[in-house]
Phi, psi and omega in degrees: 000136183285129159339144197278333191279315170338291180289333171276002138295296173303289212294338180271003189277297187334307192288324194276347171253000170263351194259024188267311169289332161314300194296329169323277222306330183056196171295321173331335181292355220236338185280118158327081174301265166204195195259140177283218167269325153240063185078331147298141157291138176249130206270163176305315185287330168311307179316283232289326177288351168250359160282322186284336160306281183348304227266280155017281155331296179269007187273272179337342170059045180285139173310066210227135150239148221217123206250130194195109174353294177253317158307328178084211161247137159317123164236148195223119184114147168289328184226098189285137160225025201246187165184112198255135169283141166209118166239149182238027199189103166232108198121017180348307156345259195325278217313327167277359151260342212235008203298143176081347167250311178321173149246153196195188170170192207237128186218136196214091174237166191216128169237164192299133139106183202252334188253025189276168167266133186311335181282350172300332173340132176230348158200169181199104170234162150209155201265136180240105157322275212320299167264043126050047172248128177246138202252130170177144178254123172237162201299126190043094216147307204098183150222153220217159176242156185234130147206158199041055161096325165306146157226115180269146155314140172224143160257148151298165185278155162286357197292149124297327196230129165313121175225144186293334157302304204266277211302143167297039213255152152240146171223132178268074188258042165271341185280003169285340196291299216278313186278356191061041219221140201239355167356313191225026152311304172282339159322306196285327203255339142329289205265004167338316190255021183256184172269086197239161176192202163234169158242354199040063151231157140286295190303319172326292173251021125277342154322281247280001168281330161274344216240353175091349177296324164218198189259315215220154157250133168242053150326164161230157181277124180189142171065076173069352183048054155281349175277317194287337155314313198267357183234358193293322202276329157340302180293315175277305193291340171255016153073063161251217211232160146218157219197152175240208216277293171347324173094036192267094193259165231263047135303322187281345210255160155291139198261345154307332213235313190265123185075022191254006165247002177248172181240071178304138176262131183259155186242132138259096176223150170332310180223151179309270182357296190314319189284307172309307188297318204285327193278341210277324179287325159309312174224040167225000000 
């Protein structure tokens, strides 16, 4: 097995090198290109910032097969024994009205085996392009932020209990819009009177969730569930949780196997407590 520092050491070179062609690319990064594996157009920075993760990848020659947004999958080595997440734009949205201003980024993790269970992780980062903030974890180590030159610890907020004052959510109830989808009706219409919003990223609010910025994310699982592969060992190494309606946390699930022909709604929160409250209000 390669040293956990190796490989994080490549995944940050990787991420550190999609935002170097984000910054190439300029607006050129913004011209259309074709379509993906699911069905979105995929813009030049998209192609080219998952290229330059790849190439990285390969230099270093990590085992890896690699489930990837535009490339589709990779396998790097004769005999892969890793299994690497790649979204290479993940907020396409933001980055083509706001490029340089928005917020977006690059999201990458590598878990053991070919076959893993999400507690299988051995890193998980993301590159927030614009502040040039890299976000990222490795198995037992935490997780951390590198900005200006710094490299920090990062946490989840503390909370236990949902509160209509204090607490925080993002709900992507934008994908019910863009997919024509009813996913987060009852949700949006639960929690109407809390503090909610979007970023239309994933990674975006999974940063500021490890990072203490808000208590809960609530997402659903769809098109291979690459932000929540990638973002999950970030989430778990700063101590929240992530669950599903049940209150089930989705270490145990496999990542071949959970959610990948549904649109499961996932609980992402600071604490276990925190989760329990938010469903117990959700689900009665």
């Amino acid at each position: 097995m390669i040293d956990i520092e190796i490989i994080k050491k490549v995944a940050n070179k990787a991420l550190q090198a999609a935002r170097n062609v984000h910054d190439q690319l300029g607006a050129e990064g913004e011209r259309k290109i074709n379509k993906n594996q699911f069905g979105d157009t995929a813009l030049k920075a998209d192609i080219e910032t998952e290229e330059a993760v790849l190439d990285v990848l390969k230099k270093y020659n990590l085992p890896l097969k690699v489930i990837s947004e535009e490339h589709g999958i990779i396998i790097i080595g004769k005999e892969p024994r890793y299994l690497g997440i790649l979204d290479s734009i993940d907020g396409s949205g933001v980055y083509m009205k706001s490029r340089g201003v928005g917020r977006y980024g690059t999201m990458l993790a590598i878990y053991k085996g070919l076959d893993p269970k999400y507690n299988d992780y051995i890193y998980g980062g993301i590159m927030e392009h614009v502040a040039n903030k890299l976000y990222y974890a490795s198995k037992g180590d935490g997780s951390w932020l590198v900005n200006e030159g710094q490299t920090q610890s990062i946490h989840c907020r503390s909370s236990k209990q949902l509160n209509k004052q204090r607490s925080k959510l993002y709900i992507d109830a934008a994908f019910d819009n863009i997919f024509g989808s009813h996913v987060f009706d009852e949700i949006v219409t639960k929690l109407i009177n809390f503090n909610t919003s979007f970023t239309l990223s994933s990674c975006i609010q999974y940063a500021d969730l490890a990072n203490g910025a808000v208590d809960g994310v609530i997402e659903c699982t769809r098109k291979g569930n690459l932000e929540i592969a990638a973002a999950y060992p970030l989430i778990n190494e700063a101590g929240g949780v992530m669950v599903t309606k049940d209150a089930i946390q989705l270490g145990e699930s496999k990542y071949n196997e959970f959610g990948q022909k549904d649109h499961f709604l996932v609980f992402s929160a600071c604490t276990m407590g925190f989760a329990k409250s938010l469903l117990s209000f959700i689900n009665h």
